[in-house]
C-alpha positions in Angstrom: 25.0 19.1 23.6 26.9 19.9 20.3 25.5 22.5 17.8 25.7 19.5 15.3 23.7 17.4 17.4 20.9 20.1 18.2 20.6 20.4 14.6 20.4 16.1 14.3 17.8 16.9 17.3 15.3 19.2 16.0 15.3 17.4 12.9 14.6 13.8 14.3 11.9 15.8 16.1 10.8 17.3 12.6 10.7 14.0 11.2 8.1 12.6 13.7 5.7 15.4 13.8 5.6 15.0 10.2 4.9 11.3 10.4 1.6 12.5 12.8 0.4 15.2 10.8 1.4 13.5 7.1 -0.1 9.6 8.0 -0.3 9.5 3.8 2.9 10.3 3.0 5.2 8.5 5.7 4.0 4.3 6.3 5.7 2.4 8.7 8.7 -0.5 8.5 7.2 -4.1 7.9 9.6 -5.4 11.1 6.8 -3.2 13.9 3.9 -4.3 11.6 1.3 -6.7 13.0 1.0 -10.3 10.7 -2.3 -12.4 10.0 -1.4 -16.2 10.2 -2.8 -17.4 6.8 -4.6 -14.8 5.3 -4.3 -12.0 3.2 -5.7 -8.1 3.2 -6.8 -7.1 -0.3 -9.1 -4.4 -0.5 -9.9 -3.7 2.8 -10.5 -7.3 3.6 -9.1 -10.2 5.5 -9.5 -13.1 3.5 -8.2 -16.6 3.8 -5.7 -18.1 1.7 -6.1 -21.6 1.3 -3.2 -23.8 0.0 -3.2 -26.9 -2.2 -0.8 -29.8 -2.7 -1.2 -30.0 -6.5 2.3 -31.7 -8.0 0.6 -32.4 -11.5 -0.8 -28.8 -12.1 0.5 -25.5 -12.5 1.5 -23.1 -9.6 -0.4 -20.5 -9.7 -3.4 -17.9 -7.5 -6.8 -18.1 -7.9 -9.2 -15.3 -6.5 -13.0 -15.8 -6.0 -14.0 -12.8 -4.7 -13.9 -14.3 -1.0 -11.0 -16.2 -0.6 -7.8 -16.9 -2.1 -6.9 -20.4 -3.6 -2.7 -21.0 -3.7 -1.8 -24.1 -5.8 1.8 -25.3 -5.1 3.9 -28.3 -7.0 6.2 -28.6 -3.9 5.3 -28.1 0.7 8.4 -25.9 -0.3 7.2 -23.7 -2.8 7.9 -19.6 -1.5 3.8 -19.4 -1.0 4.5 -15.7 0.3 6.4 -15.0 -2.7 3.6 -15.8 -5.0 1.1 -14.4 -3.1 3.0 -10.9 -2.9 3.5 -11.0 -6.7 0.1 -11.5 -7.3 -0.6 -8.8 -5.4 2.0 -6.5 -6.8 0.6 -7.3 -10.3 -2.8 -6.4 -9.5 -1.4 -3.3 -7.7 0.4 -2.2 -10.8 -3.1 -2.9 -13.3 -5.3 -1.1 -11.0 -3.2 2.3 -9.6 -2.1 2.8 -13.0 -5.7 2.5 -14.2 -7.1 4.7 -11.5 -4.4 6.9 -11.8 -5.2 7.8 -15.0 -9.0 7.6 -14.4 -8.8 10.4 -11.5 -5.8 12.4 -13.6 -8.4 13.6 -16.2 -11.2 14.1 -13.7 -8.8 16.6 -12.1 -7.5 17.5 -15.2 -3.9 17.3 -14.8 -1.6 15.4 -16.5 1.7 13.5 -14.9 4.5 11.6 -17.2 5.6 8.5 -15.5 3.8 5.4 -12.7 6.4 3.1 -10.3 4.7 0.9 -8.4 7.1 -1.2 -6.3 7.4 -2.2 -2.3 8.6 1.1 -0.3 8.1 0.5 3.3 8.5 4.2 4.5 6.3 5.7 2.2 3.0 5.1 0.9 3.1 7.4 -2.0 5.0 10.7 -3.5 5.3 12.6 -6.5 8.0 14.4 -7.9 9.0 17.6 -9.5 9.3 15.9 -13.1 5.3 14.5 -12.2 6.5 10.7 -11.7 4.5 9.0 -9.1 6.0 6.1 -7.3 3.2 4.2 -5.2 3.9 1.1 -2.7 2.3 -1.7 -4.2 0.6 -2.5 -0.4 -2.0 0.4 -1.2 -4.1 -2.7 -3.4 -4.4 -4.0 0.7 -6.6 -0.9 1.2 -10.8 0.1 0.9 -10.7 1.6 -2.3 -12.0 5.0 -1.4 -8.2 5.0 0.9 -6.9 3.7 -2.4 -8.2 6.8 -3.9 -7.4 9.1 -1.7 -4.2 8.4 -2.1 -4.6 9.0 -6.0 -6.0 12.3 -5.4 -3.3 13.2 -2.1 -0.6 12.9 -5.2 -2.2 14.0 -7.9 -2.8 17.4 -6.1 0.9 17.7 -5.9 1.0 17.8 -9.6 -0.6 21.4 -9.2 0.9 22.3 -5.6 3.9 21.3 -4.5 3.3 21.6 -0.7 0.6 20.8 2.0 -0.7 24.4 1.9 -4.3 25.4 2.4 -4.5 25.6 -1.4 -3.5 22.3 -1.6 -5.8 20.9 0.7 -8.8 23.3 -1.0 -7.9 20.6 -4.1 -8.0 17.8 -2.3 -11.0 18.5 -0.4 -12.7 19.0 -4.0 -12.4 15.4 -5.3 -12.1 13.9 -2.0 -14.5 15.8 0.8 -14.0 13.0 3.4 -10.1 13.0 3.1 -9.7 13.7 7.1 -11.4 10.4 7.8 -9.4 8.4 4.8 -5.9 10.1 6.6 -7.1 8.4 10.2 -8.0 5.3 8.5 -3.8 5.3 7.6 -2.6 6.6 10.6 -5.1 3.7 12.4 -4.2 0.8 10.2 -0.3 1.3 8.8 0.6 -1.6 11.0 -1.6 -3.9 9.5 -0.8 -2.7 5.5 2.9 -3.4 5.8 2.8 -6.2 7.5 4.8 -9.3 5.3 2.7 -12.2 4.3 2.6 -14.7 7.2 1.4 -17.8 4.3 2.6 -21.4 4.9 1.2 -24.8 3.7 0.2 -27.3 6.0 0.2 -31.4 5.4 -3.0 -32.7 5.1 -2.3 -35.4 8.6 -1.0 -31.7 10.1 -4.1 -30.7 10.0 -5.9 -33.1 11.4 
Protein backbone atom coordinates (compact mmCIF):
# COMPACT_ATOMS: atom_id res chain seq x y z
CA UNK A 1 0.00 0.00 0.00
CA UNK A 2 1.01 3.63 -1.01
CA UNK A 3 1.95 6.19 1.64
CA UNK A 4 -0.93 8.25 -0.03
CA UNK A 5 -3.30 5.59 0.53
CA UNK A 6 -2.39 4.79 4.25
CA UNK A 7 -2.96 8.39 4.81
CA UNK A 8 -6.70 7.97 2.69
CA UNK A 9 -6.84 4.84 5.20
CA UNK A 10 -6.41 6.04 8.65
CA UNK A 11 -8.54 8.89 7.81
CA UNK A 12 -11.62 6.83 6.41
CA UNK A 13 -11.00 4.95 9.64
CA UNK A 14 -10.98 8.49 11.59
CA UNK A 15 -14.10 9.37 9.95
CA UNK A 16 -16.10 6.31 11.27
CA UNK A 17 -15.02 6.35 14.81
CA UNK A 18 -16.07 9.80 14.83
CA UNK A 19 -19.53 8.94 13.44
CA UNK A 20 -19.75 6.32 16.79
CA UNK A 21 -18.47 8.43 19.30
CA UNK A 22 -20.08 11.95 17.66
CA UNK A 23 -23.95 10.37 16.85
CA UNK A 24 -25.00 14.37 17.15
CA UNK A 25 -22.81 15.73 14.87
CA UNK A 26 -22.56 13.16 11.87
CA UNK A 27 -26.60 11.72 10.68
CA UNK A 28 -26.86 9.40 8.13
CA UNK A 29 -27.73 9.55 4.05
CA UNK A 30 -31.59 9.40 3.42
CA UNK A 31 -30.83 6.43 0.54
CA UNK A 32 -29.88 3.60 3.96
CA UNK A 33 -32.75 5.27 5.92
CA UNK A 34 -35.78 3.16 6.86
CA UNK A 35 -39.44 4.88 5.28
CA UNK A 36 -43.06 4.81 6.99
CA UNK A 37 -45.66 4.11 4.16
CA UNK A 38 -48.12 7.15 4.81
CA UNK A 39 -47.17 8.70 7.80
CA UNK A 40 -45.11 11.24 9.12
CA UNK A 41 -42.53 11.57 12.45
CA UNK A 42 -42.99 15.01 14.04
CA UNK A 43 -42.00 15.26 17.38
CA UNK A 44 -41.12 12.04 18.29
CA UNK A 45 -44.24 10.63 16.86
CA UNK A 46 -45.61 8.58 14.10
CA UNK A 47 -48.58 10.00 12.96
CA UNK A 48 -50.82 9.40 10.00
CA UNK A 49 -51.19 11.58 7.09
CA UNK A 50 -54.40 11.40 5.63
CA UNK A 51 -55.01 12.80 2.04
CA UNK A 52 -57.98 14.41 0.52
CA UNK A 53 -59.29 14.85 -2.99
CA UNK A 54 -60.42 18.45 -2.64
CA UNK A 55 -60.37 20.23 -6.41
CA UNK A 56 -62.52 23.29 -5.29
CA UNK A 57 -60.34 24.16 -2.12
CA UNK A 58 -57.03 25.30 -1.49
CA UNK A 59 -53.91 22.90 -1.17
CA UNK A 60 -52.75 23.14 1.81
CA UNK A 61 -51.67 20.94 5.68
CA UNK A 62 -53.72 20.87 8.49
CA UNK A 63 -52.31 19.50 11.93
CA UNK A 64 -54.59 18.47 14.90
CA UNK A 65 -52.28 17.44 17.20
CA UNK A 66 -52.78 13.61 16.16
CA UNK A 67 -52.76 13.37 12.77
CA UNK A 68 -52.02 15.20 9.72
CA UNK A 69 -54.80 16.22 7.18
CA UNK A 70 -53.17 16.87 3.23
CA UNK A 71 -55.67 18.59 0.99
CA UNK A 72 -54.67 18.25 -2.76
CA UNK A 73 -56.45 19.97 -6.06
CA UNK A 74 -54.96 17.14 -8.27
CA UNK A 75 -54.11 12.63 -7.43
CA UNK A 76 -50.85 14.36 -8.91
CA UNK A 77 -50.11 16.92 -6.51
CA UNK A 78 -46.11 16.36 -5.05
CA UNK A 79 -47.95 15.33 -1.51
CA UNK A 80 -44.18 14.71 -0.16
CA UNK A 81 -43.21 18.04 -1.29
CA UNK A 82 -45.84 19.78 0.74
CA UNK A 83 -45.54 17.82 3.55
CA UNK A 84 -41.60 18.41 3.77
CA UNK A 85 -42.21 22.14 3.48
CA UNK A 86 -44.53 22.15 6.10
CA UNK A 87 -42.28 20.65 8.04
CA UNK A 88 -39.25 22.75 7.16
CA UNK A 89 -41.33 25.86 8.05
CA UNK A 90 -42.15 24.71 11.40
CA UNK A 91 -38.52 23.60 11.80
CA UNK A 92 -37.28 27.05 10.91
CA UNK A 93 -40.16 28.87 13.60
CA UNK A 94 -39.39 26.63 16.34
CA UNK A 95 -35.19 26.07 16.33
CA UNK A 96 -34.81 29.57 15.78
CA UNK A 97 -37.14 30.18 18.70
CA UNK A 98 -35.52 27.70 21.00
CA UNK A 99 -32.38 28.65 19.92
CA UNK A 100 -32.68 31.85 21.15
CA UNK A 101 -34.65 30.75 24.23
CA UNK A 102 -31.66 28.27 25.42
CA UNK A 103 -28.84 31.05 24.02
CA UNK A 104 -29.79 33.46 27.00
CA UNK A 105 -30.28 30.70 29.49
CA UNK A 106 -26.60 29.82 28.80
CA UNK A 107 -25.78 33.20 28.25
CA UNK A 108 -24.03 33.21 25.16
CA UNK A 109 -24.75 34.93 22.20
CA UNK A 110 -24.41 33.56 18.34
CA UNK A 111 -24.94 35.92 15.02
CA UNK A 112 -26.66 33.96 12.40
CA UNK A 113 -29.53 30.48 12.15
CA UNK A 114 -29.64 28.16 8.66
CA UNK A 115 -32.02 25.71 8.79
CA UNK A 116 -32.14 23.70 5.60
CA UNK A 117 -31.99 19.70 4.63
CA UNK A 118 -28.19 18.43 5.36
CA UNK A 119 -28.27 14.70 5.32
CA UNK A 120 -24.70 14.16 6.86
CA UNK A 121 -25.02 16.30 9.59
CA UNK A 122 -27.53 17.04 12.14
CA UNK A 123 -26.18 20.22 13.42
CA UNK A 124 -22.70 22.45 13.59
CA UNK A 125 -21.57 25.72 14.47
CA UNK A 126 -18.98 27.74 13.18
CA UNK A 127 -16.06 29.95 14.14
CA UNK A 128 -18.08 33.22 13.10
CA UNK A 129 -21.15 31.62 15.70
CA UNK A 130 -23.55 30.68 12.65
CA UNK A 131 -25.49 27.64 13.38
CA UNK A 132 -26.79 25.65 10.47
CA UNK A 133 -29.39 22.85 11.68
CA UNK A 134 -31.08 20.06 9.37
CA UNK A 135 -34.55 20.90 9.33
CA UNK A 136 -35.39 16.83 10.17
CA UNK A 137 -34.43 17.71 13.97
CA UNK A 138 -38.58 19.08 14.17
CA UNK A 139 -38.96 14.82 13.57
CA UNK A 140 -37.39 14.49 17.03
CA UNK A 141 -38.77 14.37 21.13
CA UNK A 142 -38.13 17.77 21.95
CA UNK A 143 -35.79 17.14 24.81
CA UNK A 144 -33.35 15.42 21.55
CA UNK A 145 -34.45 18.67 19.88
CA UNK A 146 -32.79 20.39 22.75
CA UNK A 147 -30.13 18.73 23.18
CA UNK A 148 -29.11 19.43 20.09
CA UNK A 149 -29.55 23.31 20.97
CA UNK A 150 -27.41 23.01 23.82
CA UNK A 151 -24.63 20.33 21.94
CA UNK A 152 -24.12 23.67 19.58
CA UNK A 153 -24.58 26.25 21.63
CA UNK A 154 -21.67 24.90 23.81
CA UNK A 155 -19.45 25.24 20.89
CA UNK A 156 -20.06 28.93 21.06
CA UNK A 157 -17.85 28.82 24.24
CA UNK A 158 -15.55 25.70 23.31
CA UNK A 159 -14.62 24.81 20.24
CA UNK A 160 -13.97 21.07 20.70
CA UNK A 161 -15.47 17.94 22.44
CA UNK A 162 -13.11 18.40 25.45
CA UNK A 163 -14.03 17.60 29.04
CA UNK A 164 -14.79 21.29 29.48
CA UNK A 165 -17.05 21.16 26.86
CA UNK A 166 -18.91 18.32 27.93
CA UNK A 167 -18.81 19.99 31.81
CA UNK A 168 -21.18 22.74 29.85
CA UNK A 169 -23.21 20.55 28.28
CA UNK A 170 -23.81 18.31 31.17
CA UNK A 171 -25.00 21.70 32.99
CA UNK A 172 -28.09 22.46 30.92
CA UNK A 173 -28.52 19.01 29.72
CA UNK A 174 -27.62 16.29 32.60
CA UNK A 175 -29.19 13.38 30.55
CA UNK A 176 -27.22 14.22 27.37
CA UNK A 177 -25.61 10.47 27.23
CA UNK A 178 -29.10 9.09 26.84
CA UNK A 179 -30.37 11.99 24.22
CA UNK A 180 -26.80 11.00 22.11
CA UNK A 181 -28.11 7.04 22.12
CA UNK A 182 -31.50 8.10 21.19
CA UNK A 183 -29.55 9.53 17.71
CA UNK A 184 -27.22 6.93 17.25
CA UNK A 185 -30.53 4.40 17.73
CA UNK A 186 -32.96 6.28 15.55
CA UNK A 187 -30.77 8.24 12.61
CA UNK A 188 -32.34 5.85 10.20
CA UNK A 189 -35.66 6.66 10.87
CA UNK A 190 -35.05 10.80 11.01
CA UNK A 191 -33.67 10.98 7.49
CA UNK A 192 -35.73 8.90 6.08
CA UNK A 193 -37.71 10.80 2.79
CA UNK A 194 -41.41 11.08 3.06
CA UNK A 195 -43.02 7.86 1.71
CA UNK A 196 -46.82 10.10 1.20
CA UNK A 197 -49.01 9.18 -1.79
CA UNK A 198 -52.80 9.65 -2.31
CA UNK A 199 -54.95 6.88 -2.90
CA UNK A 200 -58.49 6.83 -5.11
CA UNK A 201 -61.33 6.49 -3.00
CA UNK A 202 -62.51 2.74 -5.25
CA UNK A 203 -58.43 1.99 -4.44
CA UNK A 204 -59.18 1.84 -1.26
CA UNK A 205 -61.84 -0.13 -1.05
Amino acid sequence: MSDTQSVISDVKLFIERLKKDLPEVFGTTAENAETEAGKILYQGRLLPARIHLTPDQEEGIDFAGDAFDIYIQTPQADVNAMAEKWLREKATDVLRSKTAEWAQKMGVEYNNIVVKDQQTLWASCSAKKNINYTYRIIKMPEAIRDYLIVHELSHLVHMNHGTEYWQLVAQFCPEYKTSRKWLNDNKGAVFANLDLKYIAQEEKN
